[in-house]
KENU-952850 format. One record per residue (C-alpha): residue in one letter; x negated, y negated, z negated. Coordinates in steps of 0.05 Angstrom, whole numbers. Layout:
# KENU-952850
<code:a	px:X	py:Y	pz:Z> .
...
This chain:
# KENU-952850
<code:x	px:-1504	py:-1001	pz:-575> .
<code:x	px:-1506	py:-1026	pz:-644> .
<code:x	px:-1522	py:-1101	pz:-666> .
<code:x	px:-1498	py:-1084	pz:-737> .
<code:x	px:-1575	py:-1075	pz:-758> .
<code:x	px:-1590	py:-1150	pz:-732> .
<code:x	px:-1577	py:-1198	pz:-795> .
<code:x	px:-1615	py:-1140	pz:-843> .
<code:x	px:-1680	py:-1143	pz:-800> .
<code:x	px:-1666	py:-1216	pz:-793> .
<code:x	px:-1667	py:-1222	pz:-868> .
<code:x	px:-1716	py:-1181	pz:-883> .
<code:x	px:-1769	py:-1213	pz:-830> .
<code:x	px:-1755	py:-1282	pz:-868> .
<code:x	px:-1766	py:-1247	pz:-932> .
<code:x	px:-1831	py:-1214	pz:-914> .
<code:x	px:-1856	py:-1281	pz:-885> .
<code:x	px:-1829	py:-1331	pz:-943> .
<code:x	px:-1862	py:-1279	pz:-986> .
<code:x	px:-1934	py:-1266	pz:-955> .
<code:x	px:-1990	py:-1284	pz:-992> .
<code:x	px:-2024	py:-1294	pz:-925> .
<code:x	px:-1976	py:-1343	pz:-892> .
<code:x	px:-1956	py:-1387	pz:-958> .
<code:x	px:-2037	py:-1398	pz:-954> .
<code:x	px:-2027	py:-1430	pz:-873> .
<code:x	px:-1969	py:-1460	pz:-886> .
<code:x	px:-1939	py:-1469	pz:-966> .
<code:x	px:-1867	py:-1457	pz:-962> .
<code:x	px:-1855	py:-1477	pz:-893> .
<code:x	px:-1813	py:-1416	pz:-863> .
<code:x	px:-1753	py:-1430	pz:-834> .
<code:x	px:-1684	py:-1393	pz:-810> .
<code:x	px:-1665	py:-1457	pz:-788> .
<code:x	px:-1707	py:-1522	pz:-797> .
<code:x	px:-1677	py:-1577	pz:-853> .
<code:x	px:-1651	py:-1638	pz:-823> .
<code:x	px:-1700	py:-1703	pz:-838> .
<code:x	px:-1772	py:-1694	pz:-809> .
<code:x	px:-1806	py:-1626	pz:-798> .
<code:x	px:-1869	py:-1613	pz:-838> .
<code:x	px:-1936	py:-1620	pz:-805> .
<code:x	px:-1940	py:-1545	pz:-801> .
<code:x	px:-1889	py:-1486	pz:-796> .
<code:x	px:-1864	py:-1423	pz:-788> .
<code:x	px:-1797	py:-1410	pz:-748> .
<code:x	px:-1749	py:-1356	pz:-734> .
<code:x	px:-1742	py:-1364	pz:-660> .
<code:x	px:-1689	py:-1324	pz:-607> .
<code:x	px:-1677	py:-1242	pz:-608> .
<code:x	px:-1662	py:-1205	pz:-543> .
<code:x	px:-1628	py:-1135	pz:-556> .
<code:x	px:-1629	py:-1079	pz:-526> .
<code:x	px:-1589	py:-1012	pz:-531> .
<code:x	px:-1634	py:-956	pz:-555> .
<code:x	px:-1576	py:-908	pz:-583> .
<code:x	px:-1575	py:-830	pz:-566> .
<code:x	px:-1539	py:-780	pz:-587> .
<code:x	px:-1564	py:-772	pz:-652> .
<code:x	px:-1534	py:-841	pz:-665> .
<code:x	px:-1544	py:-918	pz:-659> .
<code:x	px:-1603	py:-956	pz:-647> .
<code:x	px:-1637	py:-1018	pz:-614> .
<code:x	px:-1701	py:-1041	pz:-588> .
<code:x	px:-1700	py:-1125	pz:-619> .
<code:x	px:-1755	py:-1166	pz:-585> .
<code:x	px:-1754	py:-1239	pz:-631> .
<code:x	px:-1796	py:-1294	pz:-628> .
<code:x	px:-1831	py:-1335	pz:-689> .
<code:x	px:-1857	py:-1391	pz:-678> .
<code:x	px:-1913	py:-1434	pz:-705> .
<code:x	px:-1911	py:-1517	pz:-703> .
<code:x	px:-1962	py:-1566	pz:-717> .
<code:x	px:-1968	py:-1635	pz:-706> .
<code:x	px:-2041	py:-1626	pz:-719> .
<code:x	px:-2085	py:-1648	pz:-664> .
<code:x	px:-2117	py:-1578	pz:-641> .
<code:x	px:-2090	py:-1515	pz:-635> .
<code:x	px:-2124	py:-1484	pz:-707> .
<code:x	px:-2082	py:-1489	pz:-761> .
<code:x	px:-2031	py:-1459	pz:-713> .
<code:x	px:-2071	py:-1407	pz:-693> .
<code:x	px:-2092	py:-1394	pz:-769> .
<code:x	px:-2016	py:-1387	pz:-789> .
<code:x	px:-2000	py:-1346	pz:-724> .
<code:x	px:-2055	py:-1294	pz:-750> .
<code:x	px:-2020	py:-1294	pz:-814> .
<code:x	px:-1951	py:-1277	pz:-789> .
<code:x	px:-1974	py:-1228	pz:-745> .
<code:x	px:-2013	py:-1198	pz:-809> .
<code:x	px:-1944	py:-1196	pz:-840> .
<code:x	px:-1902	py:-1164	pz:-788> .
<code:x	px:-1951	py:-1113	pz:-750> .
<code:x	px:-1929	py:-1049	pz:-776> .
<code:x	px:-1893	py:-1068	pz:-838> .
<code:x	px:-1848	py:-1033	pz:-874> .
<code:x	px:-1795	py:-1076	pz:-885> .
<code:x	px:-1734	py:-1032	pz:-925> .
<code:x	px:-1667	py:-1069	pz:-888> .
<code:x	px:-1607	py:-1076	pz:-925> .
<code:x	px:-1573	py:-1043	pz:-867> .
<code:x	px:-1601	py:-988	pz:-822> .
<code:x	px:-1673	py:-975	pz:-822> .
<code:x	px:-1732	py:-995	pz:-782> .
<code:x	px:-1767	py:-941	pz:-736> .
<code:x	px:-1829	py:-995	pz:-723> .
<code:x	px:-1839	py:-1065	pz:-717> .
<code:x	px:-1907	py:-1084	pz:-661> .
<code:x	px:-1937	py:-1146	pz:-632> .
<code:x	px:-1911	py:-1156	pz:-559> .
<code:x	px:-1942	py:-1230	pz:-536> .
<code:x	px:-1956	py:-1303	pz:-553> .
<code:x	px:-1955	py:-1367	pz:-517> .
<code:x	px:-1990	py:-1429	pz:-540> .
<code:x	px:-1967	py:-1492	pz:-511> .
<code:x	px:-1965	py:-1572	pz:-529> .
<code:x	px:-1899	py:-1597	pz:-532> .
<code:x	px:-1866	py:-1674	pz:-545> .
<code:x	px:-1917	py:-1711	pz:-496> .
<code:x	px:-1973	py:-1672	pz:-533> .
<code:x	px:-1946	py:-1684	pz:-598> .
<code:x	px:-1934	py:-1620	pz:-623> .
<code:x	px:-1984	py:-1553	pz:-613> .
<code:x	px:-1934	py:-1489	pz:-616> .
<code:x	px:-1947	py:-1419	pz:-611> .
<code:x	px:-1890	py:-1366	pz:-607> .
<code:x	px:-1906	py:-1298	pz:-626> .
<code:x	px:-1857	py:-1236	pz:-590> .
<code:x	px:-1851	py:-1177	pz:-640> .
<code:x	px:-1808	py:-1120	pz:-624> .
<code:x	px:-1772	py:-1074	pz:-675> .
<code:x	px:-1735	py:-1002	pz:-665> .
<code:x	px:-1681	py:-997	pz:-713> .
<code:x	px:-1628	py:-948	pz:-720> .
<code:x	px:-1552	py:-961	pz:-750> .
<code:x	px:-1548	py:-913	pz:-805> .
């Protein structure tokens, strides 16, 4: 198995996302690795948790990553999330993001969840893409 490939499709996720037209519309310049420290905006975008999974052979290295985004809004409803969720999806389905390690075989839309978190404070939405890369 190979994990080497995980920080370059990690980077380049948050690049595509900080850099789509389509999401800085939802959300500005809300996209997060990790959130600041003081108080959250009304309405973000998330890296979330990765599971990974060996997908080497022997023609060489590979892994199957299934990571989460996730959406957050301290709107009332459920729309601006599901607006922004759109957008990231819009980003990620199929992209072809170049890595600075490795390269990516395909990047697909697995699931979401939409729940209300924080005594029904918070709306969030997490979105499950998986990625095939291979450790070149």
């Amino acid at each position: 198995m190979s994990y080497g490939v995980a920080e370059a499709l990690q980077a380049a996720v948050y690049a595509r996302l900080a850099g789509d037209a389509g999401v800085m519309a939802e959300v500005g310049s809300s996209v997060y690795d990790a959130l600041p420290s003081g108080t959250a905006p009304s309405l973000y975008v998330a890296l979330g948790p990765e599971r990974v999974t060996d997908r080497s052979d022997k023609t060489g290295r590979g892994a199957r990553h299934d990571f989460v985004v996730s959406v957050v809004t301290s709107s009332a409803g459920f729309q601006s999330a599901k607006a922004a969720a759109a957008a990231v999806g819009d980003a990620l389905i199929d992209a072809d993001l170049v890595l600075s390690r490795g390269r990516l075989v395909s990047l697909n839309f697995v699931k979401a969840a939409a729940r209300r978190e924080d005594g029904n404070a918070l709306r969030r939405i997490d979105l499950t893409f998986r990625a095939r890369v291979e450790d070149t």
